[in-house]
N, C-alpha and C positions, 0 to 999 in steps of 0.2 A: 662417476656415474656410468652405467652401463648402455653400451650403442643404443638397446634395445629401448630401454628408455629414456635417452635422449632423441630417438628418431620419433617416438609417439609424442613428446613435448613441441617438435619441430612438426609434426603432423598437425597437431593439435594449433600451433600460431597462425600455419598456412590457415587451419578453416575460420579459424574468428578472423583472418585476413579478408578472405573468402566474403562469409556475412558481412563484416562490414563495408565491402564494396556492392554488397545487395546484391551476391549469385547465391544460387540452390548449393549447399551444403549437405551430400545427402547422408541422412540418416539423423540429421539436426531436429529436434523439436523445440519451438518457440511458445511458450506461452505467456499469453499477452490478460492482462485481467485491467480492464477501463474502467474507470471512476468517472461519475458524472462531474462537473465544477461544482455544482453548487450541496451534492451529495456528503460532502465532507459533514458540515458546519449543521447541516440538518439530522445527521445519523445523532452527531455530539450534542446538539440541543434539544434533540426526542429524549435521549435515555439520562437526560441531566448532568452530563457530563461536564467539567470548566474544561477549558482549552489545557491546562497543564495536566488533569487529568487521561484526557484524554491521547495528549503526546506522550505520557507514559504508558497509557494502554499500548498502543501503536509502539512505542519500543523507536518513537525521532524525538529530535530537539522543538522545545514551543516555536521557534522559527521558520522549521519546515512546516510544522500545521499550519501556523498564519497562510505560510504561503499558498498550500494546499488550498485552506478554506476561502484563499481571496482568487483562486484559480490561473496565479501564477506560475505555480507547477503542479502538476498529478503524482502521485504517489507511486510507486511501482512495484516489482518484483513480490517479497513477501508482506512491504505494507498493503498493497494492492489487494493484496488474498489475504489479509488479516481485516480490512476492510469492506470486504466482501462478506466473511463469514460474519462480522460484528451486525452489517445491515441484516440477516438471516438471525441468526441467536443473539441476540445484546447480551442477553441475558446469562448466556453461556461465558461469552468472552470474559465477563467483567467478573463472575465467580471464579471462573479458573484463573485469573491474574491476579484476582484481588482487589479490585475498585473498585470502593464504593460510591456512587453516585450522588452528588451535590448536588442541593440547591441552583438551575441554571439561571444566570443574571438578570439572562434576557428569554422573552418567549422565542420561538423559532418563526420566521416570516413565513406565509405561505408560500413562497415560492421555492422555499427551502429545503422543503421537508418531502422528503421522498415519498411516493405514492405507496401503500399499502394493500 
């Protein structure tokens, strides 16, 4: 390996050292995309989606949604923003990947369902 880029890989360790002790990194850009808890489970039960449908929408295991839609954990990085774009277009998402929407088991509770 060459100094030059072994010095940029040892630059590079320092700054994720860096953020992860929470200092300014600069020239770092962070983007952070928030899901509501209970947003999950009400996007999936608007557009008719079953829960295994929809973890392969999303591109996670049905275990990570459970946990998702029981507000156990949030979603992040590009589930986050694929999440995002799904509550904006359903309809987009689910044509370009290919899903077609099922019969959902259950109706979606009002508290659920994200405001329009």
């Amino acid at each position: 390996m060459k100094a030059k880029d072994f010095d940029g890989l040892v630059e590079s360790l320092n700054q994720a050292r860096a953020y992860a002790r929470g200092e300014h990194v600069p020239g770092l850009r962070v983007h952070r995309v928030e899901v509501k808890r209970n947003e999950i489970a009400g996007l999936r039960l608007r557009e008719g989606l079953t829960q295994v449908q929809f973890a392969e929408l999303l591109g996670t295991s049905l275990g990570t949604l459970r946990k998702w839609e029981s507000g156990e954990r949030t979603p992040s990085g590009a589930a986050a923003r694929l999440v995002t774009l799904f509550a904006a277009k359903p309809k987009l998402v689910t044509q370009t990947l290919g899903i077609k929407p099922a019969a959902a088991k259950r109706r979606a509770r009002s508290g659920l369902v994200a405001a329009e």
